[in-house]
C-alpha positions as CSV (number, residue, x, y, z in Angstrom):
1,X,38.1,-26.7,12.2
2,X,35.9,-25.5,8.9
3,X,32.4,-27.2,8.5
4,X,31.7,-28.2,4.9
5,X,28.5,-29.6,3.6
6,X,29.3,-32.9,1.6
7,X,26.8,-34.5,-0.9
8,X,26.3,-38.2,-0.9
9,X,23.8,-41.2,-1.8
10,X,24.2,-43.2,1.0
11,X,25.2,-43.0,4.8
12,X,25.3,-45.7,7.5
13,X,26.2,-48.9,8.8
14,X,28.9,-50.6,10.5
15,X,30.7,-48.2,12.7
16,X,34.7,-49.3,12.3
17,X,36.7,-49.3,15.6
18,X,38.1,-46.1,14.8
19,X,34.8,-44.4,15.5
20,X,34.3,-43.8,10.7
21,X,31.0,-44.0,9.5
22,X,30.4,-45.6,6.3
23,X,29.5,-43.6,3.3
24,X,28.6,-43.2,-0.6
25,X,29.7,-40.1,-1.3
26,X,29.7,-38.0,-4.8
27,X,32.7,-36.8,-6.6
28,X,33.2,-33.6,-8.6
29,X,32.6,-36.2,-11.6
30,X,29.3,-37.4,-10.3
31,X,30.6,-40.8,-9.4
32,X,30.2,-42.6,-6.9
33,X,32.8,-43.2,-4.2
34,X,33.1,-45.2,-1.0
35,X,35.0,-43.5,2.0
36,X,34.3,-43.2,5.7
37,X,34.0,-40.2,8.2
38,X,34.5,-39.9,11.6
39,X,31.1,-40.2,13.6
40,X,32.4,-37.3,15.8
41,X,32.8,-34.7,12.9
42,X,29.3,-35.2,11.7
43,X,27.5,-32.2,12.7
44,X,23.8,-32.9,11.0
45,X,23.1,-35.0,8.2
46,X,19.7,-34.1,6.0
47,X,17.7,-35.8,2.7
48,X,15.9,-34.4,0.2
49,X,14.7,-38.2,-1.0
50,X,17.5,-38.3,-3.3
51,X,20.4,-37.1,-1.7
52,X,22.3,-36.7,1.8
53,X,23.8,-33.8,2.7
54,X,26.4,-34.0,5.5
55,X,27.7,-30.9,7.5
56,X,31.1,-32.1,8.3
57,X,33.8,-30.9,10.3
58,X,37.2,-31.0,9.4
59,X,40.6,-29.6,9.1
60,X,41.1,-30.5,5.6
61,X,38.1,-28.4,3.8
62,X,39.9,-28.0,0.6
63,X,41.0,-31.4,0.3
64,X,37.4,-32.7,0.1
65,X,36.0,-29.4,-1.5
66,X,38.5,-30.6,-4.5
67,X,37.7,-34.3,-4.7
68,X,34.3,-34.3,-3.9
69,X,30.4,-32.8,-4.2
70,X,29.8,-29.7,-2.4
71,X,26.9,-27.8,-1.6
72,X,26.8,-24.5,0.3
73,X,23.3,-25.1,1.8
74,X,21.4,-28.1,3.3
75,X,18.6,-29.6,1.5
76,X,15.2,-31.5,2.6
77,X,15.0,-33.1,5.8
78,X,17.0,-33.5,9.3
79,X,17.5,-36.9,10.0
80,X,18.0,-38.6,13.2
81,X,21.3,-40.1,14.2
82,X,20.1,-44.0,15.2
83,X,23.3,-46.5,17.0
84,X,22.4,-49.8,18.2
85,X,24.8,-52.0,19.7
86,X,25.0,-56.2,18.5
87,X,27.2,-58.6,19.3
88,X,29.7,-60.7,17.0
89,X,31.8,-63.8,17.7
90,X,35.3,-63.4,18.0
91,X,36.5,-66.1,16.0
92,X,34.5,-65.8,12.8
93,X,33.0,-62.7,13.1
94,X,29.7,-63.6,12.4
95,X,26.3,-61.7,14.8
96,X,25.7,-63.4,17.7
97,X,22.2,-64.3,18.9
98,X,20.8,-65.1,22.0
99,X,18.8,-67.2,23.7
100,X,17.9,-66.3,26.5
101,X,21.6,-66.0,28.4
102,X,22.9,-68.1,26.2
103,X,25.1,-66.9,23.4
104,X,25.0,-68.5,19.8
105,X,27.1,-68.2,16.3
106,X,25.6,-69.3,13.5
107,X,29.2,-69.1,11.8
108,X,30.6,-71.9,14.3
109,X,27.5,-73.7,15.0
110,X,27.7,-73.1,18.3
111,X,29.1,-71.2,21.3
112,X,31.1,-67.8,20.3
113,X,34.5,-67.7,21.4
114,X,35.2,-64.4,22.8
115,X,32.2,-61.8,22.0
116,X,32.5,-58.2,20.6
117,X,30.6,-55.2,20.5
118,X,30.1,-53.5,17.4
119,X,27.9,-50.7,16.3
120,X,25.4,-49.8,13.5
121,X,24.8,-47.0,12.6
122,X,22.0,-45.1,11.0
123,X,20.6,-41.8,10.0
124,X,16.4,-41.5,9.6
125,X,14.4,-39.2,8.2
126,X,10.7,-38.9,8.7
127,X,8.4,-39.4,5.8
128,X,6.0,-37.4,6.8
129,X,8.5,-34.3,7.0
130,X,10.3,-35.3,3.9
131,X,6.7,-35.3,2.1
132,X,5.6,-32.1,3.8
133,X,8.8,-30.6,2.2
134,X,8.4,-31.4,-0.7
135,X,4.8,-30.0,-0.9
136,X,5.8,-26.8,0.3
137,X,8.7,-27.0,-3.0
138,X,5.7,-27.4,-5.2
139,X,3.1,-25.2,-4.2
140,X,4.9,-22.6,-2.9
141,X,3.2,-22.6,0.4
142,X,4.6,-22.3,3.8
143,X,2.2,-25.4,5.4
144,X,1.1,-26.6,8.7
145,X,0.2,-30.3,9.1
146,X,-3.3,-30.7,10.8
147,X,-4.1,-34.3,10.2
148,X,-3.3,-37.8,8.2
149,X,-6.6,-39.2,7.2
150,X,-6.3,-43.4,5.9
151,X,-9.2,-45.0,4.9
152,X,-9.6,-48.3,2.3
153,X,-12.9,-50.1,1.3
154,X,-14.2,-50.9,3.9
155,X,-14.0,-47.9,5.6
156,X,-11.9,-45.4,7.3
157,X,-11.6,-41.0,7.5
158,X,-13.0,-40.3,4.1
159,X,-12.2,-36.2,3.1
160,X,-14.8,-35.1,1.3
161,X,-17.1,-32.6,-0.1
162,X,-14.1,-29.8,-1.1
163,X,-14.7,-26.6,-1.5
164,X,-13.8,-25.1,-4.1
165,X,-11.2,-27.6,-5.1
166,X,-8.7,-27.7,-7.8
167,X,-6.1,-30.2,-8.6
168,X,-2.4,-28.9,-8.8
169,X,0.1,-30.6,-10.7
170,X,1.2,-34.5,-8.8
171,X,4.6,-34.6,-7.5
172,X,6.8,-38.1,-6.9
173,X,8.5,-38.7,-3.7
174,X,10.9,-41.3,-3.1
175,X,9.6,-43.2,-6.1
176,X,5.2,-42.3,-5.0
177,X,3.4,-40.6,-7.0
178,X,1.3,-37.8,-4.8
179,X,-2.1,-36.0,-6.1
180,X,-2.0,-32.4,-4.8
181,X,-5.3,-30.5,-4.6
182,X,-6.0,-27.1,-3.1
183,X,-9.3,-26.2,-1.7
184,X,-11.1,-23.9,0.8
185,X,-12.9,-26.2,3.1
186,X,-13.2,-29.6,3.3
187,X,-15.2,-32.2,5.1
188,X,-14.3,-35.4,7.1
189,X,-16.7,-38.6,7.5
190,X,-15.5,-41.3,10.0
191,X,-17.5,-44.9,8.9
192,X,-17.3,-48.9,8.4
193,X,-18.7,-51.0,6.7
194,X,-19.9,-52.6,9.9
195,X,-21.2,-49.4,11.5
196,X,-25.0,-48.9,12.3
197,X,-26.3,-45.4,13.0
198,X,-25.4,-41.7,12.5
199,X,-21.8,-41.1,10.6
200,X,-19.5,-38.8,12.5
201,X,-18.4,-35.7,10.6
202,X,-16.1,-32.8,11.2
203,X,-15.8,-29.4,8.8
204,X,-13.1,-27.6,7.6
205,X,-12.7,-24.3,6.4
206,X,-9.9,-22.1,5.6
207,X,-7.0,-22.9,2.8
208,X,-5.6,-26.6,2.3
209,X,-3.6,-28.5,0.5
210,X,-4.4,-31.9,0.3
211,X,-1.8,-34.7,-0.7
212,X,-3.2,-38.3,-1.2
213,X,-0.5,-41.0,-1.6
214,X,-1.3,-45.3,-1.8
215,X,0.6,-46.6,1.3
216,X,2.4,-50.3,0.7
217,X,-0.5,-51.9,2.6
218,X,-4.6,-51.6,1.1
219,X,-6.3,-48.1,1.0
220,X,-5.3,-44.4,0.6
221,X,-3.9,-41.7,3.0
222,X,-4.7,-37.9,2.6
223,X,-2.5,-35.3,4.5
224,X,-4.2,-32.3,4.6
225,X,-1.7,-28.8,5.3
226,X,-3.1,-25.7,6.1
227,X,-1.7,-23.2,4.3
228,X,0.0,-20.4,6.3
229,X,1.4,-18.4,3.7
């Protein structure tokens, strides 16, 4: 069997009884296109935040070389292959939850009759990676993660006092806008707002890139990379 490296928007979901994994895949016209692969065949599956890319194993190279989006390298991130089992009701179909021992189907209102085992199926990527990738794409940098610093108004890790700072150009990852600064040294101050007494603080020095980015919930994270080369 040939492994080919298939590009597509979306991967995951309910695994079908002959063991085919949902997908989105992209044809040589950039459309769109449902199909399904065999969970077996799937050798690695990465992201770059906007695309998939699926190392795929198969006897038929040419026949999806010629229908569909190729790419001779993976891009971004390795995600991790997820597969939880649930539950559905043999008569309608429908997920089955539980109480306790007790079995109920939504669909019928009531007891299942019969129960099956199905699987979902997913494949995660780590944010943290993803961004770290993506940093590295800008600036060039080979970078070593050191630390995830979150503070808000109230208090938190502040980074502070750069040294000789200077703000790079701000990237966008999965929709976030990230400020990019390189500096040579940096300081960290650990307070509250409710704290009485001396502020804990912890110097840096060397070559950074920090990356602040607004999380969903209140405040601000920085990520700070040492940069190795």
């Amino acid at each position: 069997m040939a492994e080919i490296i298939l590009v597509a928007k979306q991967i995951g979901g309910v695994l079908s009884e002959k063991g085919r994994v949902p997908v989105r895949l992209v044809g040589r016209d950039g459309q769109e296109e449902k199909y399904s692969l065999r969970l077996e065949d799937i050798r690695e599956v990465w992201f770059d935040g906007n695309d998939y890319y699926i190392v795929y194993s198969t006897d038929h190279p040419d026949y999806y070389g010629g229908k569909y989006s190729t790419s001779g390298t993976v891009v971004g991130v390795k995600c991790k292959l997820v597969k939880r089992a649930f539950d559905v009701c043999g008569r309608c179909g429908r997920r089955i939850f539980w109480d306790a021992d007790e079995p109920y189907c939504p669909g019928c209102q009531g007891w299942p009759k019969g129960i099956k085992t199905k699987y979902m199926v997913d494949f995660r990527y780590n944010w943290y990676e993803l961004l770290k990738y993506w940093v590295e794409v800008a600036t060039g940098h080979r970078l070593e993660d050191i630390g995830h610093f979150w503070a808000n108004a109230a208090g938190g890790k502040h980074v502070k006092q750069l040294v000789e700072a200077r703000e790079l150009p701000s990237i966008e990852v999965l929709g976030r806008e990230i400020k990019l600064v390189e500096c040579k040294g940096f300081t960290v101050e650990e307070s509250y707002w409710d704290w009485v007494g001396q502020v804990p603080e912890k110097k840096y020095d060397g070559h950074f890139i920090i990356a602040t980015w607004y999380p969903p919930r209140s405040g601000w994270e920085r990520v700070v990379y040492r940069v190795v080369e």
